[in-house]
C-alpha positions in Angstrom: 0.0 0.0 0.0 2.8 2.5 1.2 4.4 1.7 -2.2 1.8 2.4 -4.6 0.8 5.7 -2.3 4.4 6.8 -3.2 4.0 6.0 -6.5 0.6 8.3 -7.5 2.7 10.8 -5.6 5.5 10.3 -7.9 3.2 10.1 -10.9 1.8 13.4 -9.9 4.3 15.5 -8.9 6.2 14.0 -12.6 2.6 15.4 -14.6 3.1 18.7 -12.7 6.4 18.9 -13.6 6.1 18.1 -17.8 2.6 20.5 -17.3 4.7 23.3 -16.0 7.3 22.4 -19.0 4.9 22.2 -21.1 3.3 25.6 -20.1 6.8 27.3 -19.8 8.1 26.2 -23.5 4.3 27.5 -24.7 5.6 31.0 -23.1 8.5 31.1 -25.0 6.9 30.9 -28.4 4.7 34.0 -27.1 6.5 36.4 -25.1 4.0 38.9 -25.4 1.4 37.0 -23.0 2.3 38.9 -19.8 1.7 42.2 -21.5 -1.5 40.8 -23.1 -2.5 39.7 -19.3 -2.0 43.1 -17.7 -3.5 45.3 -20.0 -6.8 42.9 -20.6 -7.4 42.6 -17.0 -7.0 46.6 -16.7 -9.5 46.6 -19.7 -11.9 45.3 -17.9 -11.8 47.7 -14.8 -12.2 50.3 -17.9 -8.7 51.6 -18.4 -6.5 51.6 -21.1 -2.5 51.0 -20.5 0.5 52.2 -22.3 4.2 52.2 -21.8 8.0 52.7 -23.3 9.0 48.8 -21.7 7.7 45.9 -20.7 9.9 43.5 -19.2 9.4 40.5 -17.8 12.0 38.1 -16.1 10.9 34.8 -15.7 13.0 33.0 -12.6 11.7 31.5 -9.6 10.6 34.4 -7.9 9.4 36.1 -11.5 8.8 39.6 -11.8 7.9 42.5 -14.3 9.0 46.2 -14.9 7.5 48.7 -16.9 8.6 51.9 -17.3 7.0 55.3 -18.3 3.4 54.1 -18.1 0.2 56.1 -18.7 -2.8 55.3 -17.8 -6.2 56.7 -18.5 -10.4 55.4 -19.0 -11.3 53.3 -22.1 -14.7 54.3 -21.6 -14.4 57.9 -22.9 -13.5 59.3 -26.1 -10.2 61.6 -26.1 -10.1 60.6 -22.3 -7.1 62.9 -20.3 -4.6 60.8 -18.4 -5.0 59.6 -15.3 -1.9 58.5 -14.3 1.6 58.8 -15.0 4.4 56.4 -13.9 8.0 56.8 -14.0 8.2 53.1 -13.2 5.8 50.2 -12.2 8.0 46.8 -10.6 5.8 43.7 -9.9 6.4 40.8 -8.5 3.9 37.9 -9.2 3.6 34.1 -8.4 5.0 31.7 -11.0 2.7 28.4 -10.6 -0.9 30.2 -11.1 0.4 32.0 -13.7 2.0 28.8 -15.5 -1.0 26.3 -14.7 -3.8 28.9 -15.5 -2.3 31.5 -17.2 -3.4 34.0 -14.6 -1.4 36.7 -13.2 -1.2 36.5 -9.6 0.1 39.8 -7.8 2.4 39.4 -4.9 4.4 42.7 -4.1 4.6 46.5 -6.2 6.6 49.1 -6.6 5.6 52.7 -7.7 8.1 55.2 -8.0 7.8 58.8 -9.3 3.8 58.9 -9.7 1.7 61.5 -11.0 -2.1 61.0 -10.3 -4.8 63.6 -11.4 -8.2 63.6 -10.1 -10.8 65.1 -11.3 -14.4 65.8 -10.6 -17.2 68.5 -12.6 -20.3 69.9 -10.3 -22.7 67.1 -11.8 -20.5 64.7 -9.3 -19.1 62.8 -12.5 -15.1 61.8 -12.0 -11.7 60.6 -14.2 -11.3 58.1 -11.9 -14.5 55.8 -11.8 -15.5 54.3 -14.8 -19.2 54.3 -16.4 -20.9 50.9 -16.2 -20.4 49.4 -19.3 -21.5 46.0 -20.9 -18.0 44.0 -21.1 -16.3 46.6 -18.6 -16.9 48.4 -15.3 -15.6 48.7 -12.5 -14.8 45.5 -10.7 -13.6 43.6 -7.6 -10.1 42.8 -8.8 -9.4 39.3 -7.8 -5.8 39.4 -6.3 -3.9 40.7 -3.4 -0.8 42.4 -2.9 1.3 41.9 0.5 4.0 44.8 1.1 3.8 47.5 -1.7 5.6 50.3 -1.8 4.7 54.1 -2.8 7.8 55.9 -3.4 7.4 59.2 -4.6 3.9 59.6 -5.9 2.0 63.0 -6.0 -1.9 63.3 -6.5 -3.1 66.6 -8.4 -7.3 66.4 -7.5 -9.5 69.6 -8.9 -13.0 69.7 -7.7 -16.1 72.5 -7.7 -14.8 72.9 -4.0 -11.1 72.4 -4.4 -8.6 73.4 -7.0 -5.2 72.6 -7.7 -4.3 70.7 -4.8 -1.6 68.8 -4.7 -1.0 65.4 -2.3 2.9 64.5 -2.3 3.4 60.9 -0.5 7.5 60.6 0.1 6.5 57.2 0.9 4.1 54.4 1.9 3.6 50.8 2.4 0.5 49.4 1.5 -1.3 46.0 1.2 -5.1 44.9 -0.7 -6.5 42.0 0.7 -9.1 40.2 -1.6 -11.6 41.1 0.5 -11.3 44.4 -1.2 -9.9 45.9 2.4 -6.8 48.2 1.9 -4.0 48.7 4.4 -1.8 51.6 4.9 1.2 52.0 6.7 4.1 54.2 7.1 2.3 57.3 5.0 4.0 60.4 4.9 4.3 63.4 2.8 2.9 66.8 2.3 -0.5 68.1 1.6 -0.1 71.5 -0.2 2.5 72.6 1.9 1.6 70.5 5.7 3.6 67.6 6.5 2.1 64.8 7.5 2.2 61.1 8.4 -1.1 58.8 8.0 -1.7 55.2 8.7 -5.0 53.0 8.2 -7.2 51.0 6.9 -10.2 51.4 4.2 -12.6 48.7 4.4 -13.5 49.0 0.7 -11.4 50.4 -1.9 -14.3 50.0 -4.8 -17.0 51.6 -2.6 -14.4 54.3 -1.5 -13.6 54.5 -4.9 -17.3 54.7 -6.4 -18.1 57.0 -3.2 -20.8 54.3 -2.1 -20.8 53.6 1.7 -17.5 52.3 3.4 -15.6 52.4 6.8 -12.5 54.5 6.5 -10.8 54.5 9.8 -7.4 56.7 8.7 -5.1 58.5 11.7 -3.6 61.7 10.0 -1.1 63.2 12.5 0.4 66.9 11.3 3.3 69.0 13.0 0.7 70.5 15.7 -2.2 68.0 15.9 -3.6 64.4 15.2 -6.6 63.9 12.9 -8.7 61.0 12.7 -11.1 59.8 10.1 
């Protein structure tokens, strides 16, 4: 009994292996897949990718880079960027993406980010995108443990508010796939008030889409501490 137990073990692990082989020379004869991956799953949050490189390296702990990427809604015609990145590093997990094709985020870097928010007195914003059929805004199914945010600064323009500007030095988030965000280690400047902020939003899509959500954030400037 112990002998044939080993042996379906064997057998299996051996059909993992040759699928994985399998998989991995399939990858070779179309490097492009990655980039096909990433830009159809941002497709179908309703934005539209673009970049100078795109490279991949494909070890055991596999990871991409992408440099000078823009990104802005494919749901509106002559839509203005959203985002600007001087360069995007991700790391993701090799077995989901070589036995499903999938891309499976594990940690990412952002560094030297512009973000511009925007949003008209009708309420209507860049950053959301219209319910469409084939796109909208969804619940992205991955998570991402320690992220960093190196750099980033977030233009927003409103009726209320114009021109201001949010500088984050630095940050360390993670996203949970119960769509809970983490932040840690925050600090930067808003207009011209240093600050440090740490917290949690229970959901980034209703935050995001301005439905109901618990945002418990601790904002602490030079003089006083905030909390949200």
């Amino acid at each position: 009994m112990k002998l044939k137990k080993r042996f379906l073990i064997f057998l299996a692990i051996l059909l993992l292996v040759l699928s994985a082989r399998f998989l991995w020379l399939s990858l070779q004869s179309d490097a492009n897949l990655p980039q096909r991956l990433v830009k159809e799953q941002l497709w179908k949050q309703g934005f539209s990718l673009g970049y100078k490189s795109f490279d991949v390296d494909f070890s055991l702990f596999p990871s991409i880079e992408i440099t000078e990427a823009t990104l802005k809604r494919n749901d509106v015609e002559n839509a203005s960027t959203l985002a600007e990145v001087d360069r995007l590093y991700i790391d993701f997990e090799l077995l989901p993406f070589l036995l499903r094709g999938k891309l499976s985020l594990d940690e990412l870097e952002v560094e030297k980010a512009n973000i511009y928010i925007e949003r008209d007195v009708n309420g209507t914003n860049n950053w959301f995108p219209q319910k469409q059929e084939g796109t909208g805004f969804k619940k992205p199914r991955f998570q991402l443990k320690a992220s960093q945010l190196k750099d980033v600064r977030v233009f927003y323009s409103g009726p209320t508010f114009v021109n201001q500007k949010l500088q984050i030095k630095k940050a360390e988030i993670s996203y949970d796939k119960k769509d809970k965000l983490l932040i840690e280690n925050a600090s930067g400047k808003l207009q011209k008030e240093v600050f440090e902020m740490e917290g949690d939003v229970s959901s980034l899509i209703g935050f995001l889409s301005g439905k109901g959500t618990s945002l418990n954030v601790s904002i602490k400037l030079p003089e006083k501490n905030t909390e949200l």
